[in-house]
C-alpha positions in Angstrom: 0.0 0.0 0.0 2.5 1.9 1.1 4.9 1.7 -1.7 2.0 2.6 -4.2 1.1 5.5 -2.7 4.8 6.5 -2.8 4.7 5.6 -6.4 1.8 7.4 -7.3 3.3 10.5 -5.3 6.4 10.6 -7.4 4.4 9.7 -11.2 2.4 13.2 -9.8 5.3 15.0 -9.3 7.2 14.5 -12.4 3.8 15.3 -14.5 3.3 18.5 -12.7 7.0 19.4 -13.4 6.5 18.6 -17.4 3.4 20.6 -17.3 5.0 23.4 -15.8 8.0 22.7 -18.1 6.2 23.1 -21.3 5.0 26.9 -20.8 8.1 29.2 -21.6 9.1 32.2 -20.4 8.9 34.9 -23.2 10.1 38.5 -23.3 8.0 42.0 -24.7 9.5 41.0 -28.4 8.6 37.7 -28.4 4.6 38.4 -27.2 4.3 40.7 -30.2 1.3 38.7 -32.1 0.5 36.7 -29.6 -3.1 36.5 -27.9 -2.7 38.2 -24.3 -5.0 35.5 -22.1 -5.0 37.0 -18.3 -2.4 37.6 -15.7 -1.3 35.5 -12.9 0.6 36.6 -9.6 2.6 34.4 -7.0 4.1 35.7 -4.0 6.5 33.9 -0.9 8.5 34.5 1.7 12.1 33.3 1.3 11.6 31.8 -1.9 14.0 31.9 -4.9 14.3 33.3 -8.5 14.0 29.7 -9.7 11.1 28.8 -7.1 9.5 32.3 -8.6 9.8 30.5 -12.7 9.2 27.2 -11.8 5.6 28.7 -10.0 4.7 31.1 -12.5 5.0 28.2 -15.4 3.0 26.0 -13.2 0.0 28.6 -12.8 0.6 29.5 -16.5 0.2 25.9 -17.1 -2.7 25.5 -14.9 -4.2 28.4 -17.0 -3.8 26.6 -20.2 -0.9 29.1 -21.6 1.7 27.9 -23.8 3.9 31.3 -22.4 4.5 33.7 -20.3 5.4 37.2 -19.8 6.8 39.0 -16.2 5.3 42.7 -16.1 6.3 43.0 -12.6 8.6 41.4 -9.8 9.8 42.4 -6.9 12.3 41.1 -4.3 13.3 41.6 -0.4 12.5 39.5 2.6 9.8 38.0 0.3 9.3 37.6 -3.7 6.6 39.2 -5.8 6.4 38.6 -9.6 3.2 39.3 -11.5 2.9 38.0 -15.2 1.1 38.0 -18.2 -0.5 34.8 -20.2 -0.6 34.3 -23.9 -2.3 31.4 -25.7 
C-alpha cells in the first residue's frame, strides 16, 4: 500500500513538473502577435528566483498558456512577480 502510494506520489510530481515545463518564459519582443489571455501573480517568503519561474510556469500551465510574460517582480525579505498569459 504503502509503496504505491509513494509511487503514485512521485508519477504526480514528475507530471506537474512537465506541465509546468512546457510553458516558456517569453520576453515584450517575443509576445508581439500573440493573444494576451490574463495575468497571474505568486508571492513567498524566502523563496528563490527559480522557485519564482518554476511557479509562474505552473500557474501559467494550470491556466492553459503555452507562455508567459513577467510585467512585474519584486524582491526583499519575500518575492513578488506578476505575469502576463498568452495562448
Amino acid at each position: 500500500m504503502n509503496k504505491t502510494i509513494i509511487a503514485t506520489l512521485g508519477l504526480a510530481t514528475v507530471l506537474s513538473f512537465s506541465a509546468g515545463a512546457a510553458v516558456q518564459q517569453i520576453n515584450t519582443e517575443q509576445a508581439q502577435g500573440l493573444q494576451p489571455m490574463g495575468t497571474i501573480s505568486f508571492s513567498q517568503i524566502g523563496s528563490s528566483p527559480m522557485d519564482m519561474r518554476h511557479e509562474l510556469a505552473a500557474k501559467a500551465a494550470k491556466e492553459g498558456a503555452s507562455s508567459y510574460r513577467v510585467i512585474e517582480a519584486r524582491t526583499g525579505d519575500s518575492w513578488h512577480a506578476t505575469a502576463e498569459l498568452y495562448k
